[in-house]
PDB file of N, H, CA, C and O in Angstrom:
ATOM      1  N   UNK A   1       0.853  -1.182   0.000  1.00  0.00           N
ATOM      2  CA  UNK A   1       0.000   0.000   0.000  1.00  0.00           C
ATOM      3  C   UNK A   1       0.889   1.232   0.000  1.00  0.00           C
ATOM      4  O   UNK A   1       1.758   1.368   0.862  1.00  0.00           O
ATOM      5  N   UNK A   2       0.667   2.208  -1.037  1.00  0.00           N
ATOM      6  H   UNK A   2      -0.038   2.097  -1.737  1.00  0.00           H
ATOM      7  CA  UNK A   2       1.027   3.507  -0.511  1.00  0.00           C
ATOM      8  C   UNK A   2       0.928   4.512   0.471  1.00  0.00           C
ATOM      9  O   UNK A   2      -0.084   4.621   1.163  1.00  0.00           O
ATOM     10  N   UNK A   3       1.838   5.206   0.576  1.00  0.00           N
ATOM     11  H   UNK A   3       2.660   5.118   0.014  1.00  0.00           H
ATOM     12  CA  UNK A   3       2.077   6.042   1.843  1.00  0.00           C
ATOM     13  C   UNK A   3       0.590   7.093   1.277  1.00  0.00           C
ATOM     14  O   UNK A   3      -0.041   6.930   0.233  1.00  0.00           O
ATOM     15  N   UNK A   4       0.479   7.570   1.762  1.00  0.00           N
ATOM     16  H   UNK A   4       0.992   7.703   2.610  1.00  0.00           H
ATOM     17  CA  UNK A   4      -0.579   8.938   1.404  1.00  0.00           C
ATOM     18  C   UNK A   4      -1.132  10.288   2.286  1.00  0.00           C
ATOM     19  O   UNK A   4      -1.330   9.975   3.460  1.00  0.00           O
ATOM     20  N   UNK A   5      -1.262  10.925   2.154  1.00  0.00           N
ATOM     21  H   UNK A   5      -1.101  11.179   1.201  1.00  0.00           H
ATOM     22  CA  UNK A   5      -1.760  12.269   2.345  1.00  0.00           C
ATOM     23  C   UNK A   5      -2.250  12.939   1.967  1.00  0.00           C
ATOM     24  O   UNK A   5      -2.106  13.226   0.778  1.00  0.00           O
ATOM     25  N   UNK A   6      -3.337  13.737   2.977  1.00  0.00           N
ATOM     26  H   UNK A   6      -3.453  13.504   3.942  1.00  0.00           H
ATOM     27  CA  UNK A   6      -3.937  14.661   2.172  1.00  0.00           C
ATOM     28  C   UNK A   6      -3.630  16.058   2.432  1.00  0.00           C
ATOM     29  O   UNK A   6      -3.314  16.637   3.472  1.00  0.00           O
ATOM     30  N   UNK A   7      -3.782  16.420   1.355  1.00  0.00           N
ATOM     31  H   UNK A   7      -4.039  15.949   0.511  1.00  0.00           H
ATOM     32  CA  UNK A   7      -3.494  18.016   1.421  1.00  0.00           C
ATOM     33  C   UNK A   7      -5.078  18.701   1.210  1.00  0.00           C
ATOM     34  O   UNK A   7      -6.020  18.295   0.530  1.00  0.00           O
ATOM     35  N   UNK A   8      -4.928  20.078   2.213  1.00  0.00           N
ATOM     36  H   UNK A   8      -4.163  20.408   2.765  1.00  0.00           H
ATOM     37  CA  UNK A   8      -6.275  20.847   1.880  1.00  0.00           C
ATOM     38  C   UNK A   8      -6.286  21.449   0.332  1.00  0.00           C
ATOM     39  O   UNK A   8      -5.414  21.686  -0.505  1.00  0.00           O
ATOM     40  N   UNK A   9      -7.574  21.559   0.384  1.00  0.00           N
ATOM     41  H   UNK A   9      -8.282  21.367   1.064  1.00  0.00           H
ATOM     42  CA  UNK A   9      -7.770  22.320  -1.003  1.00  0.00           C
ATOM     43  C   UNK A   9      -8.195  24.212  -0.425  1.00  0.00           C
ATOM     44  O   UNK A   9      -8.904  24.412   0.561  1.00  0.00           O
ATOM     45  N   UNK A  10      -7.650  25.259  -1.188  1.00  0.00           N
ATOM     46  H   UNK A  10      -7.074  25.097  -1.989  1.00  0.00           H
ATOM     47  CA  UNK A  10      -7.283  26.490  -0.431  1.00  0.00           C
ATOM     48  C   UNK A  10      -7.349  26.946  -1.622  1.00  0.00           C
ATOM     49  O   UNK A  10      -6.881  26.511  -2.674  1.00  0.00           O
ATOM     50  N   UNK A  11      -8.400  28.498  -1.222  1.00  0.00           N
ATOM     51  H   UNK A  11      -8.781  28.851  -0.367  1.00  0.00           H
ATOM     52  CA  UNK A  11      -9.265  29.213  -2.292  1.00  0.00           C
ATOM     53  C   UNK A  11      -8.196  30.174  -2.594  1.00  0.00           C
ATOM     54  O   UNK A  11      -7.202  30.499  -1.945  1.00  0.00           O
ATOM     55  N   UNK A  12      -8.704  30.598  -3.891  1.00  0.00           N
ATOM     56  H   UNK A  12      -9.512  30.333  -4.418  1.00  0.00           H
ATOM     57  CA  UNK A  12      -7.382  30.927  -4.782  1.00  0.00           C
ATOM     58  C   UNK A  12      -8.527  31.857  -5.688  1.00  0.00           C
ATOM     59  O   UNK A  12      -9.687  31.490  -5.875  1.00  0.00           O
ATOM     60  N   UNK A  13      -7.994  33.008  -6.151  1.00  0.00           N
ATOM     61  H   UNK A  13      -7.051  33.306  -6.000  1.00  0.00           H
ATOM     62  CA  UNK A  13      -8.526  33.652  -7.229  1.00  0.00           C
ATOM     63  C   UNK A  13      -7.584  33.928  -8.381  1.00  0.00           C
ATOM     64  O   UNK A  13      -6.476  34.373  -8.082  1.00  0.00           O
ATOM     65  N   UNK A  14      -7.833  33.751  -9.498  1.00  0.00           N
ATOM     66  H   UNK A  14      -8.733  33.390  -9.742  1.00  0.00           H
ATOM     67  CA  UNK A  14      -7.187  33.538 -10.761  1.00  0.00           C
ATOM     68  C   UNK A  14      -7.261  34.860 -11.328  1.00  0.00           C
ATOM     69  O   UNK A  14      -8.097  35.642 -10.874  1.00  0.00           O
ATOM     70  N   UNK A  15      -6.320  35.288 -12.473  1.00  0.00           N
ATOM     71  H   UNK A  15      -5.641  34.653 -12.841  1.00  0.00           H
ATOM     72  CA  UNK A  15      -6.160  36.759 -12.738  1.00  0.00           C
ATOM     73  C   UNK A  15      -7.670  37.557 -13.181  1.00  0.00           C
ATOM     74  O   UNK A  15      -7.830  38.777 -13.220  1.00  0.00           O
ATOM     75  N   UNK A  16      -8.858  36.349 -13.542  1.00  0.00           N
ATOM     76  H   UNK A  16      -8.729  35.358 -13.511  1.00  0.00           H
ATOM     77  CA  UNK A  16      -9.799  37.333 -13.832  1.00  0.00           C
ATOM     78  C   UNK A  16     -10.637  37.660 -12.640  1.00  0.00           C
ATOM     79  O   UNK A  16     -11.543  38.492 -12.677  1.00  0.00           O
ATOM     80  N   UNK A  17     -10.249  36.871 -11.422  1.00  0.00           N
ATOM     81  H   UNK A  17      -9.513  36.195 -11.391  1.00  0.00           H
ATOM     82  CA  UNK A  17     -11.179  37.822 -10.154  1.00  0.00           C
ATOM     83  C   UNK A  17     -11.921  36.128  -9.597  1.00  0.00           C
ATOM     84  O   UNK A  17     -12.300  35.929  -8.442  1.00  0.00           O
ATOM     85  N   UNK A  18     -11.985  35.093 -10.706  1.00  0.00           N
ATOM     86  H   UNK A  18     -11.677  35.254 -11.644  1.00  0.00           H
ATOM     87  CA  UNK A  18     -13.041  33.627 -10.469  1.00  0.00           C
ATOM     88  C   UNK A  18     -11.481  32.866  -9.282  1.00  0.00           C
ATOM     89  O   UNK A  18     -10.261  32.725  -9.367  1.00  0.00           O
ATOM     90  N   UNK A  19     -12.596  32.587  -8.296  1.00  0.00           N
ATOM     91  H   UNK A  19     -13.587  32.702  -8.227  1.00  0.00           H
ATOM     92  CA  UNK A  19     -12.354  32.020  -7.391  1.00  0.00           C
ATOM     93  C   UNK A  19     -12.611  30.112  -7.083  1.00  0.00           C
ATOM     94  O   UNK A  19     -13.549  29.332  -6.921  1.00  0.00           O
ATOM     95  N   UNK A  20     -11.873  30.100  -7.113  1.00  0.00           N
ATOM     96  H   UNK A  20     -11.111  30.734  -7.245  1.00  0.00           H
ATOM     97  CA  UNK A  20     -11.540  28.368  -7.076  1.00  0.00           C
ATOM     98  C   UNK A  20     -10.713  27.890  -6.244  1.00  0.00           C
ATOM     99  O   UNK A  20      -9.578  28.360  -6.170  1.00  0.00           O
ATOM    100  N   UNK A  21     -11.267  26.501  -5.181  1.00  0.00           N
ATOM    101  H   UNK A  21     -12.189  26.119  -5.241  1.00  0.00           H
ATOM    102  CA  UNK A  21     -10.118  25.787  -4.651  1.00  0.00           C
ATOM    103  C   UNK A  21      -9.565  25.098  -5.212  1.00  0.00           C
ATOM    104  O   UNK A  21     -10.120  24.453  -6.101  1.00  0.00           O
ATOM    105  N   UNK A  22      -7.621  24.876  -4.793  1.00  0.00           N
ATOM    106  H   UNK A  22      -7.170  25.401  -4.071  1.00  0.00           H
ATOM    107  CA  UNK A  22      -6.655  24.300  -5.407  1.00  0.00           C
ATOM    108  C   UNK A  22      -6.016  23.699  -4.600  1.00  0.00           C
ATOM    109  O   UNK A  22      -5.827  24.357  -3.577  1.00  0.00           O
ATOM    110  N   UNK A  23      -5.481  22.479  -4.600  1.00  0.00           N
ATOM    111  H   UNK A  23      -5.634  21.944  -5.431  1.00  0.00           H
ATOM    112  CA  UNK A  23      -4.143  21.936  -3.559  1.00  0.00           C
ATOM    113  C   UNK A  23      -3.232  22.022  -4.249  1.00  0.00           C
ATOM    114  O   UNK A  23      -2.861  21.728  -5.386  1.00  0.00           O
ATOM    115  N   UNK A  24      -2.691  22.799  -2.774  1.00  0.00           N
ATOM    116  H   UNK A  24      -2.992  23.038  -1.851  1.00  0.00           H
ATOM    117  CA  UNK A  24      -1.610  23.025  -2.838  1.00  0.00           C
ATOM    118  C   UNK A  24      -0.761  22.610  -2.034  1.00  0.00           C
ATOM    119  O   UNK A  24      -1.174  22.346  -0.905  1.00  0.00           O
ATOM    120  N   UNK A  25       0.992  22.369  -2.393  1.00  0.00           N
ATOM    121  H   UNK A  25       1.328  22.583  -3.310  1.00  0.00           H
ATOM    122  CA  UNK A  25       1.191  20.946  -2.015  1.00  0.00           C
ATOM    123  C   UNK A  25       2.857  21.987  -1.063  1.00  0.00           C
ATOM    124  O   UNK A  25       3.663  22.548  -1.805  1.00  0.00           O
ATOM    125  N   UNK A  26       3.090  22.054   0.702  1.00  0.00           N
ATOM    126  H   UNK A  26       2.435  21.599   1.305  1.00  0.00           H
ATOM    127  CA  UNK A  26       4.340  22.692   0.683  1.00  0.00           C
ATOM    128  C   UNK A  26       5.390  22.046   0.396  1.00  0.00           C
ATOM    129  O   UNK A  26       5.265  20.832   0.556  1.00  0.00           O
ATOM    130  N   UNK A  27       6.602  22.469  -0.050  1.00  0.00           N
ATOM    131  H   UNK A  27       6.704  23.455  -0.180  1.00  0.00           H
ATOM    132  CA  UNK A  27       7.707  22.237  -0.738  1.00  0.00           C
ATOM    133  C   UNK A  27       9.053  22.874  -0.348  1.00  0.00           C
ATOM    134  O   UNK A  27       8.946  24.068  -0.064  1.00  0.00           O
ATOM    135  N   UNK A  28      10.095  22.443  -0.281  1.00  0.00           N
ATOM    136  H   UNK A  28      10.182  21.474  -0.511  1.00  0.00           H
ATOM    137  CA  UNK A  28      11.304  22.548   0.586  1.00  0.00           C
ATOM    138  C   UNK A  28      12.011  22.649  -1.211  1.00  0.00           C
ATOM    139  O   UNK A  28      11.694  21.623  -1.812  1.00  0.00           O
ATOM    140  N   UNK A  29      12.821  23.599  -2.077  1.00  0.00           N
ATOM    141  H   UNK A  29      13.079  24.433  -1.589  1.00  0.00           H
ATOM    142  CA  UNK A  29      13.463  23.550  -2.895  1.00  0.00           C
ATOM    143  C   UNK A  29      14.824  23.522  -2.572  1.00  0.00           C
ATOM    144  O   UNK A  29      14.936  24.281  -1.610  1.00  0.00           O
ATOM    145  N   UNK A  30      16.066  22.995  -2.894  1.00  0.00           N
ATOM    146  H   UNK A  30      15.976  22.379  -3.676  1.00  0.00           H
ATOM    147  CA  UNK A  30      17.167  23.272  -2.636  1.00  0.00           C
ATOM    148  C   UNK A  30      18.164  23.705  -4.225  1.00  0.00           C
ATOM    149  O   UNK A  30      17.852  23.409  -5.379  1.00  0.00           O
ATOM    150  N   UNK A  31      18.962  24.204  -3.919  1.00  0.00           N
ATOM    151  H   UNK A  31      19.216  24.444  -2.981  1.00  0.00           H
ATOM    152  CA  UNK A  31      19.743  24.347  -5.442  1.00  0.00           C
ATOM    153  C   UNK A  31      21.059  25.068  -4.828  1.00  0.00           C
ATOM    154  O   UNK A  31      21.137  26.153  -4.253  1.00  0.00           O
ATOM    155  N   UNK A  32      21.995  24.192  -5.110  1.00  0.00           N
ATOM    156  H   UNK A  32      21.932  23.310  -5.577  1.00  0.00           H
ATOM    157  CA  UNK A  32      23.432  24.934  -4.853  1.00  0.00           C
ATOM    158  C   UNK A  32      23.771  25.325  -3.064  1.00  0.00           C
ATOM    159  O   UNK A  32      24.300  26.384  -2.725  1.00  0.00           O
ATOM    160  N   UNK A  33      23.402  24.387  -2.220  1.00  0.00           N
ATOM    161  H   UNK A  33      22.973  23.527  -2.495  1.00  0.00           H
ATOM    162  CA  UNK A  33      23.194  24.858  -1.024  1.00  0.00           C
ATOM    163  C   UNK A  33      22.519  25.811  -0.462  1.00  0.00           C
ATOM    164  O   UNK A  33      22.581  26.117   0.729  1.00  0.00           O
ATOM    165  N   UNK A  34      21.792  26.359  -1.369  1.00  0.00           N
ATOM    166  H   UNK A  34      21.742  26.110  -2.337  1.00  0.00           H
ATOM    167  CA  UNK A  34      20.202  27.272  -0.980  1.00  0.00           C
ATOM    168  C   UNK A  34      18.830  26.700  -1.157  1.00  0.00           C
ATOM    169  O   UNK A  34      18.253  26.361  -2.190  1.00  0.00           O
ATOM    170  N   UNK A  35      18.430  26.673   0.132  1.00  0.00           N
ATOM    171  H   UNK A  35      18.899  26.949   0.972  1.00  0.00           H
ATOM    172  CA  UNK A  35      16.968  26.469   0.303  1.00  0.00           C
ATOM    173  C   UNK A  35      15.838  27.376   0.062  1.00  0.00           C
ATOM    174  O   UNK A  35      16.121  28.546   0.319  1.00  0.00           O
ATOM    175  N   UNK A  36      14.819  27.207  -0.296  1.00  0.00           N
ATOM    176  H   UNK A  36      14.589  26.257  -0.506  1.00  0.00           H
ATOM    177  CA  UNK A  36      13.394  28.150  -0.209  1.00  0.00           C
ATOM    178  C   UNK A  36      12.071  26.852  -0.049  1.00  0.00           C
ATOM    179  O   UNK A  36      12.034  25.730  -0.554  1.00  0.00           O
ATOM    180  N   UNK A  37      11.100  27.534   0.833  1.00  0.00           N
ATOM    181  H   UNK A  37      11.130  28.445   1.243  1.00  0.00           H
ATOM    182  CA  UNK A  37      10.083  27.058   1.239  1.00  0.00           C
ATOM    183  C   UNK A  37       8.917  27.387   0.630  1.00  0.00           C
ATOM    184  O   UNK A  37       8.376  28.292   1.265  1.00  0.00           O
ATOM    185  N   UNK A  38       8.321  27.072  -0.269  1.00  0.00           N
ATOM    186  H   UNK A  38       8.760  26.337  -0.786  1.00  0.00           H
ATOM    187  CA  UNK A  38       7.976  27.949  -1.389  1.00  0.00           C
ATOM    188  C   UNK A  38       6.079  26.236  -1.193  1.00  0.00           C
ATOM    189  O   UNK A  38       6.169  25.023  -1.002  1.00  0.00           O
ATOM    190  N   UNK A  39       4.978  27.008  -1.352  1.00  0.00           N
ATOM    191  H   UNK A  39       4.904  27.993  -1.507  1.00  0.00           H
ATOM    192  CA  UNK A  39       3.861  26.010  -2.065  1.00  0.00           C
ATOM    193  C   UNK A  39       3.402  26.003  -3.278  1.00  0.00           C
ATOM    194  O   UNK A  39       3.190  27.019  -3.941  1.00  0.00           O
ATOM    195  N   UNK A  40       3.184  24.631  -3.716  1.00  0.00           N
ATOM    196  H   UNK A  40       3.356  23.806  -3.178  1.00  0.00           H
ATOM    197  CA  UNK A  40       3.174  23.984  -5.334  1.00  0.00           C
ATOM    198  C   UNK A  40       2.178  23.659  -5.356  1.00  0.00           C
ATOM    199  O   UNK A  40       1.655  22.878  -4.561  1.00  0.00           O
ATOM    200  N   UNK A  41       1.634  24.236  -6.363  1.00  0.00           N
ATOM    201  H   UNK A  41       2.058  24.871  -7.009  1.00  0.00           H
ATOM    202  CA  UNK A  41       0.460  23.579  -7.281  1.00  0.00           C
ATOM    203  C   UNK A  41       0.330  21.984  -7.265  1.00  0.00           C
ATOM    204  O   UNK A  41       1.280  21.506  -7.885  1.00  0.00           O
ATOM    205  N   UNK A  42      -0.592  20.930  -6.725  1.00  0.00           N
ATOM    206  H   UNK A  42      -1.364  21.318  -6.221  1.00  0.00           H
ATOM    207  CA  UNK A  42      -0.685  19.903  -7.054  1.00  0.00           C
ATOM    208  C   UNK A  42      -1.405  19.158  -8.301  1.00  0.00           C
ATOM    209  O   UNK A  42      -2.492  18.584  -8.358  1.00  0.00           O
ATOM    210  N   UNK A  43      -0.503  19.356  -9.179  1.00  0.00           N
ATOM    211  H   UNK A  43       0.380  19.823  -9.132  1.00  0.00           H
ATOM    212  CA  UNK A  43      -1.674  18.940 -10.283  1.00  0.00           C
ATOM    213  C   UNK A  43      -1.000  17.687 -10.953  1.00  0.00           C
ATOM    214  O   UNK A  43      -0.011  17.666 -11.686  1.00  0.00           O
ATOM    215  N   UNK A  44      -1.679  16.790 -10.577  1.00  0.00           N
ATOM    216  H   UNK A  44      -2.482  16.807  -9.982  1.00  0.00           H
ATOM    217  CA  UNK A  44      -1.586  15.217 -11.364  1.00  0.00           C
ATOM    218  C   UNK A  44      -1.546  15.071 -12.505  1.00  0.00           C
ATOM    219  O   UNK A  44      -1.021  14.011 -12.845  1.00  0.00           O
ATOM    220  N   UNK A  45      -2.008  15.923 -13.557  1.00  0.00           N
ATOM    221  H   UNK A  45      -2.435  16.784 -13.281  1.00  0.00           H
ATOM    222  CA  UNK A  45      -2.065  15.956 -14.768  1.00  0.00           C
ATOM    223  C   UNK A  45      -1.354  16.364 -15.709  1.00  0.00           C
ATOM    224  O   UNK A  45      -1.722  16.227 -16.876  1.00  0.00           O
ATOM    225  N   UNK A  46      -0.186  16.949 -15.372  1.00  0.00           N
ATOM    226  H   UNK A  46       0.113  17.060 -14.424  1.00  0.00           H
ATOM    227  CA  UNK A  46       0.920  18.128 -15.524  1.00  0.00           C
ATOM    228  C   UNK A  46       1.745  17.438 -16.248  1.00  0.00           C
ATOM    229  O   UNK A  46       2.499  16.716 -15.596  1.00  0.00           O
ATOM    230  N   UNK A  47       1.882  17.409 -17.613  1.00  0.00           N
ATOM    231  H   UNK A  47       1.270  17.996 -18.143  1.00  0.00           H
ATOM    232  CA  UNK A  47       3.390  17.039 -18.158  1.00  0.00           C
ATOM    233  C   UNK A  47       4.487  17.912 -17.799  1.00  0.00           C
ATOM    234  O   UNK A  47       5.566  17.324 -17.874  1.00  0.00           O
ATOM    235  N   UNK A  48       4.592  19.428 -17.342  1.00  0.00           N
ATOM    236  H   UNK A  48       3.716  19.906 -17.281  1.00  0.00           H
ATOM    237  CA  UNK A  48       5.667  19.987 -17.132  1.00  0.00           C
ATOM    238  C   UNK A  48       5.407  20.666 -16.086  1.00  0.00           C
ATOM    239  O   UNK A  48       4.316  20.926 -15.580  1.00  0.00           O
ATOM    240  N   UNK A  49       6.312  20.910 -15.815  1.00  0.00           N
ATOM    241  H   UNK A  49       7.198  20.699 -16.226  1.00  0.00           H
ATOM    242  CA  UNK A  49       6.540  21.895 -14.274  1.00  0.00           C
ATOM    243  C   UNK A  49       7.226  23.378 -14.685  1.00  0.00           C
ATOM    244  O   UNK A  49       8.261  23.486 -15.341  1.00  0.00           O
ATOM    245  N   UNK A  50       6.691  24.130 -14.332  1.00  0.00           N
ATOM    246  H   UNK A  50       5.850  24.043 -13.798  1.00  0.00           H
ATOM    247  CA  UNK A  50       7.118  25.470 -14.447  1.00  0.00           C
ATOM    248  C   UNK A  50       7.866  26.091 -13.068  1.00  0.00           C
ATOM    249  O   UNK A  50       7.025  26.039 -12.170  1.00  0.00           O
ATOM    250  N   UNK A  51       9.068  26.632 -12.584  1.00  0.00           N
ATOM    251  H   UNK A  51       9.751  26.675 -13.313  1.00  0.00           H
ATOM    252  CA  UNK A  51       9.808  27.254 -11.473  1.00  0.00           C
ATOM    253  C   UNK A  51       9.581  28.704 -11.724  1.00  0.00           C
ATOM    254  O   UNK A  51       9.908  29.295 -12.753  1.00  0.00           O
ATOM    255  N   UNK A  52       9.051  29.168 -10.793  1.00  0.00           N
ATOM    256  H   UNK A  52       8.785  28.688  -9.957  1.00  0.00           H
ATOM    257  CA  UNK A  52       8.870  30.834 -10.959  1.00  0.00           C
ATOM    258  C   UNK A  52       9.766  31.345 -11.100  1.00  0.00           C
ATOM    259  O   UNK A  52      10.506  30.920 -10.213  1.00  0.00           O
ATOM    260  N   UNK A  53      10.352  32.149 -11.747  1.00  0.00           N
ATOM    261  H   UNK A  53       9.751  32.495 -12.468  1.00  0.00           H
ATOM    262  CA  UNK A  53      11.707  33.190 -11.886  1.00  0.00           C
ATOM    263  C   UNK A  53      11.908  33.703 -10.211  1.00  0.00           C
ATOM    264  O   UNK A  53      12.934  33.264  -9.691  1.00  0.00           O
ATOM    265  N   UNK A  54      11.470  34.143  -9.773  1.00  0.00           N
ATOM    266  H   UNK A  54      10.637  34.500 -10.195  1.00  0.00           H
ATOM    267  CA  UNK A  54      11.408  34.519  -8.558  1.00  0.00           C
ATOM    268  C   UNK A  54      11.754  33.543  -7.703  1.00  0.00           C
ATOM    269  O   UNK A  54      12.247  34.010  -6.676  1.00  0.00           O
ATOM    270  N   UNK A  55      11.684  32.275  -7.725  1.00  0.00           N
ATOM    271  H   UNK A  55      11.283  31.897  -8.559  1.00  0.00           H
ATOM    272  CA  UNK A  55      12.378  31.269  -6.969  1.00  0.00           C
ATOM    273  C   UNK A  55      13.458  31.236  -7.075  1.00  0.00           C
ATOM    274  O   UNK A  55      14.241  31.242  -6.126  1.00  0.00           O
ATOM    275  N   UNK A  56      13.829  31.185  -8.512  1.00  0.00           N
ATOM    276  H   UNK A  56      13.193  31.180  -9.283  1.00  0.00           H
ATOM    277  CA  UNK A  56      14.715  30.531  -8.898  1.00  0.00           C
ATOM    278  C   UNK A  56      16.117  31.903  -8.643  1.00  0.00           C
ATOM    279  O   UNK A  56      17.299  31.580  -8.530  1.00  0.00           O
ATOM    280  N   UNK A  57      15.693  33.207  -8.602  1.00  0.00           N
ATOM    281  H   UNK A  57      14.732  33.470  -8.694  1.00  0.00           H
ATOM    282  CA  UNK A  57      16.302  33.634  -7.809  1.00  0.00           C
ATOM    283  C   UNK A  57      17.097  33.749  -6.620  1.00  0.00           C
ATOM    284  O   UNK A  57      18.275  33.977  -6.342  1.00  0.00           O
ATOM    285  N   UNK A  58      15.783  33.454  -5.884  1.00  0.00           N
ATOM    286  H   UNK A  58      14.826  33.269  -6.109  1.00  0.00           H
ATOM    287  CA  UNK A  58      15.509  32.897  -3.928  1.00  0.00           C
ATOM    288  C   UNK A  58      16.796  32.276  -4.208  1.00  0.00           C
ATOM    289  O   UNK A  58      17.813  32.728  -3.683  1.00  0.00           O
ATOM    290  N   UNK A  59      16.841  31.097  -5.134  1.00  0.00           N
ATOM    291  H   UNK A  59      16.015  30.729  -5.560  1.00  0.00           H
ATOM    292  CA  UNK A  59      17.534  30.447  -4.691  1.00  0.00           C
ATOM    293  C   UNK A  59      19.634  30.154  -5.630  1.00  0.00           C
ATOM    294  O   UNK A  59      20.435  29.235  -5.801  1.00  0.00           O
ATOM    295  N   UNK A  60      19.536  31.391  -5.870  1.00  0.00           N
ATOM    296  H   UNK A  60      18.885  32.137  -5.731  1.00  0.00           H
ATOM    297  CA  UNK A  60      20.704  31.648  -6.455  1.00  0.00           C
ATOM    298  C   UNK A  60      20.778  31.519  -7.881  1.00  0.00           C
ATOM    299  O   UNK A  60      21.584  32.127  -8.585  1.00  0.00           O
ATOM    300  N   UNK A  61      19.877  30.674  -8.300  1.00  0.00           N
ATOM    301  H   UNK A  61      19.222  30.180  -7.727  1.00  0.00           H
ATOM    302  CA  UNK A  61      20.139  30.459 -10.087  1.00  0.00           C
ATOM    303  C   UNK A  61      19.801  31.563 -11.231  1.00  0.00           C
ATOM    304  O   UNK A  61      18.768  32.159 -11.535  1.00  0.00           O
ATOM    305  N   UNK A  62      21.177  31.570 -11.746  1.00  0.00           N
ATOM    306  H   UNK A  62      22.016  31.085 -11.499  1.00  0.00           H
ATOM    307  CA  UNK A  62      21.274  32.727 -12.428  1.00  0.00           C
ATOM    308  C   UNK A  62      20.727  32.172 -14.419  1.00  0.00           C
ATOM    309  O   UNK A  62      21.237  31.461 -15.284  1.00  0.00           O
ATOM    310  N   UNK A  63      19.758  32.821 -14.332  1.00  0.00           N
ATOM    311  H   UNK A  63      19.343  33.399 -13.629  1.00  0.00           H
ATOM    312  CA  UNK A  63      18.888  32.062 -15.272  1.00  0.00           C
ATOM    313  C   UNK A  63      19.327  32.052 -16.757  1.00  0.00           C
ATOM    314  O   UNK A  63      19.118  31.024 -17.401  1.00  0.00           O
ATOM    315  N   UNK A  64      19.889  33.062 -17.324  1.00  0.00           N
ATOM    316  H   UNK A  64      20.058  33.898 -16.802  1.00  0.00           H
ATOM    317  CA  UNK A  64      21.217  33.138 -18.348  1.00  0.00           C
ATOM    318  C   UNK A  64      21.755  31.916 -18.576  1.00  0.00           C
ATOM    319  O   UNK A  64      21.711  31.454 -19.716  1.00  0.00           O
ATOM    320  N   UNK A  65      22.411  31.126 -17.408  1.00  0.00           N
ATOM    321  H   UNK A  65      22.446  31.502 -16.482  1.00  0.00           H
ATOM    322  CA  UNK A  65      23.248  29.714 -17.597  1.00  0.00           C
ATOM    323  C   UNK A  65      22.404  28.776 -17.267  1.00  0.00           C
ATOM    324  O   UNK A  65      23.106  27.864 -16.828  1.00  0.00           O
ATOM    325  N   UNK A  66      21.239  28.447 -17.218  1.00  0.00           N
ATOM    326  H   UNK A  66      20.669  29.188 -17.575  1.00  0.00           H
ATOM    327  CA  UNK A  66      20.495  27.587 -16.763  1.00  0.00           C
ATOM    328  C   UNK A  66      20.284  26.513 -18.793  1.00  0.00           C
ATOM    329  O   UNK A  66      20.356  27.073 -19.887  1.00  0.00           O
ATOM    330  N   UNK A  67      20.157  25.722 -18.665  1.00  0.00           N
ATOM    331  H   UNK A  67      20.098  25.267 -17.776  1.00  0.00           H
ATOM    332  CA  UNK A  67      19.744  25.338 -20.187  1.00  0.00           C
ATOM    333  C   UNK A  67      18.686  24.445 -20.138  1.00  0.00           C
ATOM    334  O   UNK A  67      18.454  23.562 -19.313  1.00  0.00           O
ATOM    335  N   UNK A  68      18.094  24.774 -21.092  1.00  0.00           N
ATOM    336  H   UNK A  68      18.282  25.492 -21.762  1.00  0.00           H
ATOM    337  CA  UNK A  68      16.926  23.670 -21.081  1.00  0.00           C
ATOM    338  C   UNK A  68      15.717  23.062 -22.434  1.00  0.00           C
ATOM    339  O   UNK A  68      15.119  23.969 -23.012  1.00  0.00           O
ATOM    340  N   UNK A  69      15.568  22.379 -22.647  1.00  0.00           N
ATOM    341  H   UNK A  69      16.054  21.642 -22.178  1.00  0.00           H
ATOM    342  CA  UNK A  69      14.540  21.661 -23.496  1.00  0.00           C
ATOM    343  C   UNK A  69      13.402  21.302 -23.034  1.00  0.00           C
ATOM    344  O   UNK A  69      13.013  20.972 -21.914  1.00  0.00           O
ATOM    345  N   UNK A  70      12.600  21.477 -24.697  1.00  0.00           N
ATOM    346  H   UNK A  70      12.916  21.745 -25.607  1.00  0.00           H
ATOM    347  CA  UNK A  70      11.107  20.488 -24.177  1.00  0.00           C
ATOM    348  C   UNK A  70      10.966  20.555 -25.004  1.00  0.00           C
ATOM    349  O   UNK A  70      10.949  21.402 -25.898  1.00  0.00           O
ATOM    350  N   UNK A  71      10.711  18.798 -24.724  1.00  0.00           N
ATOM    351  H   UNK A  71      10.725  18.110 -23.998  1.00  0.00           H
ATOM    352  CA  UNK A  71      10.648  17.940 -26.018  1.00  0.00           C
ATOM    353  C   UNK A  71       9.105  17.343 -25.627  1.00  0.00           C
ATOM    354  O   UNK A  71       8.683  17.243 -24.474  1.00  0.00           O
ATOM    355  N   UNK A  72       8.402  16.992 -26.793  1.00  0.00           N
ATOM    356  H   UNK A  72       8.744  17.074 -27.729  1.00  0.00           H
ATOM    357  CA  UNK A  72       7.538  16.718 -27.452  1.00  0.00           C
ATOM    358  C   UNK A  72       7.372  15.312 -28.066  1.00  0.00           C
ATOM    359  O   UNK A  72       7.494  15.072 -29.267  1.00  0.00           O
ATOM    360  N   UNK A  73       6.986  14.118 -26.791  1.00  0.00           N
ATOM    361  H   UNK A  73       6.887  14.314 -25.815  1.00  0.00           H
ATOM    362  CA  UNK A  73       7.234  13.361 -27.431  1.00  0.00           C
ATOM    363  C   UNK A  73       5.717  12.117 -27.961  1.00  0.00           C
ATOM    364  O   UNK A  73       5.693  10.910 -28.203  1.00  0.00           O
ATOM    365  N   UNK A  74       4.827  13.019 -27.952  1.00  0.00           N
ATOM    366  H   UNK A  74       4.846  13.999 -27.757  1.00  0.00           H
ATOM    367  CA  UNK A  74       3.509  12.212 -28.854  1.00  0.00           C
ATOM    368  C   UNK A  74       3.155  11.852 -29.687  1.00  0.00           C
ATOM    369  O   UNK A  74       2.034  11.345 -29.713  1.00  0.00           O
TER     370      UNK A  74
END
């Protein structure tokens, strides 16, 4: 059996003003010996994950040297 938990679902308003609950999931990031405590979107359905610029700050990464792909594979 799996371990499991639940997380609350916590009302959220979206840029047009519509209000909806979302779980949201807390999260401990580390990168380069810097931490941030930052809460994540729980969404099961998600082929990709997006890092806010603003984290990725928090947490030292200088986004210039960062590299990255997305690939497409359907």
């Amino acid at each position: 059996m799996f371990n499991s938990r639940r997380y609350p679902f916590q009302p959220k308003r979206d840029g047009l003003g519509v209000l909806a609950d979302v779980p949201y999931l807390p999260l401990i990031l580390t990168y380069q010996n810097r931490s941030v405590e930052v809460m994540g979107l729980l969404d099961t359905g998600a082929s990709v994950n997006v890092l806010p610029y603003n984290v990725g700050v928090q947490l030292g990464a200088i986004w210039e040297e960062q590299r990255f792909s997305v690939v497409d594979e359907l």
